[in-house]
N, C-alpha and C positions, 0 to 999 in steps of 0.2 A: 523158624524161631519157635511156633509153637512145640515141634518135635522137642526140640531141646529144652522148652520147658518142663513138658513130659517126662524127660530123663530126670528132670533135677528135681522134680516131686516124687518122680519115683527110687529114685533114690534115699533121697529123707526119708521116703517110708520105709525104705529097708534098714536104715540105720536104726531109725526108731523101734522097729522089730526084729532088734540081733537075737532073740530066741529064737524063731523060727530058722526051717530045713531050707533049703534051696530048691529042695522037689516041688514043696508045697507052694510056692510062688513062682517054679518054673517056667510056664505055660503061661505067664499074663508078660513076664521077662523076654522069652521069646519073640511072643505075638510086637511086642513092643520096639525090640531091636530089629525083627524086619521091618516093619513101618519105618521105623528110621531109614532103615539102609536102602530104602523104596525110594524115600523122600530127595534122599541126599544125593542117590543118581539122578533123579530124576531132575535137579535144581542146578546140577555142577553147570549146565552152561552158560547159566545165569550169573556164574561167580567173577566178582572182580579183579582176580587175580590176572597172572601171565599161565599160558598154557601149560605149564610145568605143574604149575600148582594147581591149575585143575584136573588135571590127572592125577594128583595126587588125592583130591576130592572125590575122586569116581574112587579111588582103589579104596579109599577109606568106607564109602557107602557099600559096596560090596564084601568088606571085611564083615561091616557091619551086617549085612543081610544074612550072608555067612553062618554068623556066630549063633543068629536068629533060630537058622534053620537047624541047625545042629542041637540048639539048646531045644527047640521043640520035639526035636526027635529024641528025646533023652541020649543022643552020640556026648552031650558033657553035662554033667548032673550029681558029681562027686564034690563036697562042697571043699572038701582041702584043695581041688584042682580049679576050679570055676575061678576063684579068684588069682590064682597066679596068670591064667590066660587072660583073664580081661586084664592085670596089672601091666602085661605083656604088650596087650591091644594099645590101654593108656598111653607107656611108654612110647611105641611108634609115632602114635600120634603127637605126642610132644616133643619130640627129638627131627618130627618132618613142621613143625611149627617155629622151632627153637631157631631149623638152619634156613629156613624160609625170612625167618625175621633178620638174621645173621646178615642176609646176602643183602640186604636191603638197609645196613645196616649206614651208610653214606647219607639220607633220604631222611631217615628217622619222622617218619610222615605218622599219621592217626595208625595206619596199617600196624607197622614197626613197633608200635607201643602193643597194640591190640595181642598181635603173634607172639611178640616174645613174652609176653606176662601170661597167655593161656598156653602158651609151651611149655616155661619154667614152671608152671602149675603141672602139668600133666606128667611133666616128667618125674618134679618130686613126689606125687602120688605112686606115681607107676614102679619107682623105683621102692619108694616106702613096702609095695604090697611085698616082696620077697625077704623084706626084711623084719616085716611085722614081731614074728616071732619072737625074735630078740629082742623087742621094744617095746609094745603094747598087748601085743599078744590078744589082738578084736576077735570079736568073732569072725566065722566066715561070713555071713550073709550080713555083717557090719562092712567088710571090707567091700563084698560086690557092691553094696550100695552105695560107700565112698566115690569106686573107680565108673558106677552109673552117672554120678551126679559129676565128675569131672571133665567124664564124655557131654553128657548135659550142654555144660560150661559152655567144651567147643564147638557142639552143633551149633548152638546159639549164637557163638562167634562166627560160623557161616555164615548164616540166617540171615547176618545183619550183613554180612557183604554181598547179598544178593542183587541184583539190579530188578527192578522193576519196570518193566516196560508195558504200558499199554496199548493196547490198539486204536489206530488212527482217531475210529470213529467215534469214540469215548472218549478222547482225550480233549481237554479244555485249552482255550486260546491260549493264556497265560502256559500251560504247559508246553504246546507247544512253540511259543516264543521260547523258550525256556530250551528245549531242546534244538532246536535252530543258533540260538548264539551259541551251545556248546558246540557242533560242528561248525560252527565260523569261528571260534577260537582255536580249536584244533587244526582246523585247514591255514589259518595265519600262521600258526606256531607252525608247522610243516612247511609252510611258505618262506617263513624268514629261515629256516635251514636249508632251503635250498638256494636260496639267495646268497649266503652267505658260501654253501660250498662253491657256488657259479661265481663268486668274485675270488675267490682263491684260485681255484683254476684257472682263470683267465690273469689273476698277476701272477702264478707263475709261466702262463704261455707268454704273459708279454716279458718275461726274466729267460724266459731261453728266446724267446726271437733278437733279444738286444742284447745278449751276451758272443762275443766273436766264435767262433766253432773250434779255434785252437786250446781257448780256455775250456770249451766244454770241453774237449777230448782228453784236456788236462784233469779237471772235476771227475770224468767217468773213467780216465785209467787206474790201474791198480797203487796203491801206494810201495814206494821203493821199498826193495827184500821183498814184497808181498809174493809176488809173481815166482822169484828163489824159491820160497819154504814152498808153495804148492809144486814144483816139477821136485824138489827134494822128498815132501811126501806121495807124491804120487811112486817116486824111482823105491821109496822104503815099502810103498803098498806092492810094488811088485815083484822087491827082493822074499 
């Protein structure tokens, strides 16, 4: 969370200073998106999501670290190019938020809200950067700074879905009370599904033991013509 704070000041300050080069801020840019992309690996197992979307957290932290190392190394440092590439970065990230929230879309939980309003955020940035020209026509290092503080955004939105867990021996009574009823609600709730599939089961074992075996063999033969069309298609497959 702090990381993403990080972003989102550093970004304001790049908006606020659309004269400036992108060389000239390069190197604090950099040093700052590998910290991020350090962070962001280093948290993904921490994240509340399903394991889908935390792999998508790891590729995202390494895109990031990525971009760091290149930008440090002057490999991207052309300022017409610098921002199509982060608007690019943007976009992914909003577009794997957008269909994350999407799938989830039954649930409509805190999650569902959170994903899809920093996805629709990142995309219409991400998209805005290729089309700037036509529209507002920002500076470059106005535009890096927009698609910083967007990133910002959704580190931030990580941050908060991280889990904290303490260790034992720091941890307070009340906490751990706390943590003991959530694994007793969770083992109930898995209790009463399996309860419920173990009474299904067993009324339909007591629905085939009390039904005559003529009717069954009547229920499991094929339906009249059925039996026809497959020796007719079989005789066509092998004309």
């Amino acid at each position: 969370m702090l990381t993403g704070v990080l972003f989102i000041g550093a970004g304001i300050f790049l908006v606020a200073n659309g004269g400036v080069t992108f060389l000239s801020v390069a190197f604090v840019v950099g040093v700052m998106f590998v910290i991020a992309g350090i962070v962001e690996c280093l948290s993904y197992n921490s994240y509340r999501g399903d394991n889908v979307e935390k792999s998508w957290i790891l590729n995202d932290g390494l895109t990031t670290f990525v971009l760091g190392v290149l930008i440090l190394l002057n490999k991207i440092s052309a300022d017409a190019v610098v921002p199509m590439i982060l608007g690019l970065w943007v976009l992914i990230t909003g577009i794997r938020n957008f269909v994350h929230a999407w799938e989830d879309i039954e649930y409509r939980g805190s999650m569902f809200c959170d994903q899809l309003i920093v996805g629709l955020l990142n995309i219409i940035f991400g998209l805005y950067v290729f089309f700037d020209s036509e529209i507002f026509n920002l500076a470059s290092i106005t535009m890096i700074g927009l698609c910083v503080i967007v990133q910002g955004i959704n580190i931030l939105h990580v941050g908060a879905t991280i889990i904290i867990i303490k260790p034992k021996f720091i941890k307070t009574k009340e906490e751990m009370l706390e943590a003991a009823a959530a694994k007793f609600e969770e083992a109930h709730a898995n209790a009463k599904e399996a309860i419920k599939a173990a009474k299904e089961a067993q009324a339909e074992l007591k629905t085939v033991e009390r039904t005559p075996e003529e009717l069954l063999d009547l229920a499991l033969a094929p339906k009249p013509g059925t039996e026809e069309d497959e020796n007719g298609k079989e005789n066509e497959n092998k004309l």
